[in-house]
N, C-alpha and C positions, 0 to 999 in steps of 0.2 A: 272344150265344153266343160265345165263345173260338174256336171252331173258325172263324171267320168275320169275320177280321180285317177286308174290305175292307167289312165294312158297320160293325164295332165296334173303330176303329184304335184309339182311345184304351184300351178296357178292353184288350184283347190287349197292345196296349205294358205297362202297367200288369203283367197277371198276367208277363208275361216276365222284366221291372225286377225282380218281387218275386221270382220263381225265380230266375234269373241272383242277385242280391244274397245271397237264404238259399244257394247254393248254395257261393257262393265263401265268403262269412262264416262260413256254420256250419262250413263242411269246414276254414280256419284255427283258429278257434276252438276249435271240439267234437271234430269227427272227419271224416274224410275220406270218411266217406259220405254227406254233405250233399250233395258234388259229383257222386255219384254217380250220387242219386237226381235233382236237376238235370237231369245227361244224358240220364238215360232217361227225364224228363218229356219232354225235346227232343226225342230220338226215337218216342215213343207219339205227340207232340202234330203230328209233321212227317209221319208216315205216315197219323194222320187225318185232317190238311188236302190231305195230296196225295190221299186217297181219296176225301173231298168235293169236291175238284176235279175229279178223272177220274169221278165222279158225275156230276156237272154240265155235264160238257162245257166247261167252262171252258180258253177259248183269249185268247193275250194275242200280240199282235204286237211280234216283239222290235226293239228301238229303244235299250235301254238293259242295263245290269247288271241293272239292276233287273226289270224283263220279262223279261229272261230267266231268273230265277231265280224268277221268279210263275210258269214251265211246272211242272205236279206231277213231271214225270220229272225234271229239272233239279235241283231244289229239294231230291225226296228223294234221291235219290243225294247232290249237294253235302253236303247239311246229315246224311244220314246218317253219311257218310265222317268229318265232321269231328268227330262224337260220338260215333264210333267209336273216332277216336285218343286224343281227350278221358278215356275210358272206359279204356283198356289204356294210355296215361299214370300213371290214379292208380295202378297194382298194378307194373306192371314200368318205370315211368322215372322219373319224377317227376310230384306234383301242379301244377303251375305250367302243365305245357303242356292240362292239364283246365281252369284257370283263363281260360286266354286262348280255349279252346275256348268255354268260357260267354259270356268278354267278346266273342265274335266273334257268336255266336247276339245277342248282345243288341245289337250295332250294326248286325247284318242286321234285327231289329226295327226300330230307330229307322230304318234307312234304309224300309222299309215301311210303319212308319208316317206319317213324310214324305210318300209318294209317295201314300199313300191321302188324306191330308189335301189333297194336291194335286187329285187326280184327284176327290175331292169337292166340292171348291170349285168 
């Protein structure tokens, strides 16, 4: 399941690369609402993980960046903010700061998925 990175890091990296990439590519390319819909993959997809979390009772002892932003409160605030600006970027500033909004989402995966492959091992 996507929604459940720390058991499926590898496919979650995967479908992220593949958003993050359609996102930035298509919106150069085609139209600027590749980027868009991107963003608001990131946000649908960060408000179901933090809701599966605060389901589960899922608590992480902070130690690191990275624990700290595995708490659901942390995480959607953070990651919401930044898809936020991401989003009111493409209409009133510029596309570019949507772009790096994606490429930030997508090194906050690869750093999760690291730490999942870690914590797996």
């Amino acid at each position: 399941m996507i929604y459940s990175p720390s058991k499926n890091p590898k496919e979650a990296f995967i479908l992220i690369s593949a958003v993050v990439f359609a996102g930035i590519a298509g919106s150069i390319l085609l139209s600027v609402y590749f980027a868009v819909i991107a963003l608001l993959f990131w946000i649908q997809y960060t408000a179901v993980l933090s809701y599966l979390q605060f389901r589960r009772k899922h608590k992480h002892k902070i130690k690191n960046i990275t624990t700290f932003l595995l708490n659901p409160q942390v995480r959607f605030f953070v990651f919401l903010f930044i898809a936020v600006i991401g989003l009111l970027s493409m209409f009133l500033i510029t596309p570019v700061i949507a772009y790096v909004s994606l490429f930030a989402w997508w090194l906050f995966s690869l750093n999760f998925y690291r730490y999942y492959r870690q914590f797996k091992e």
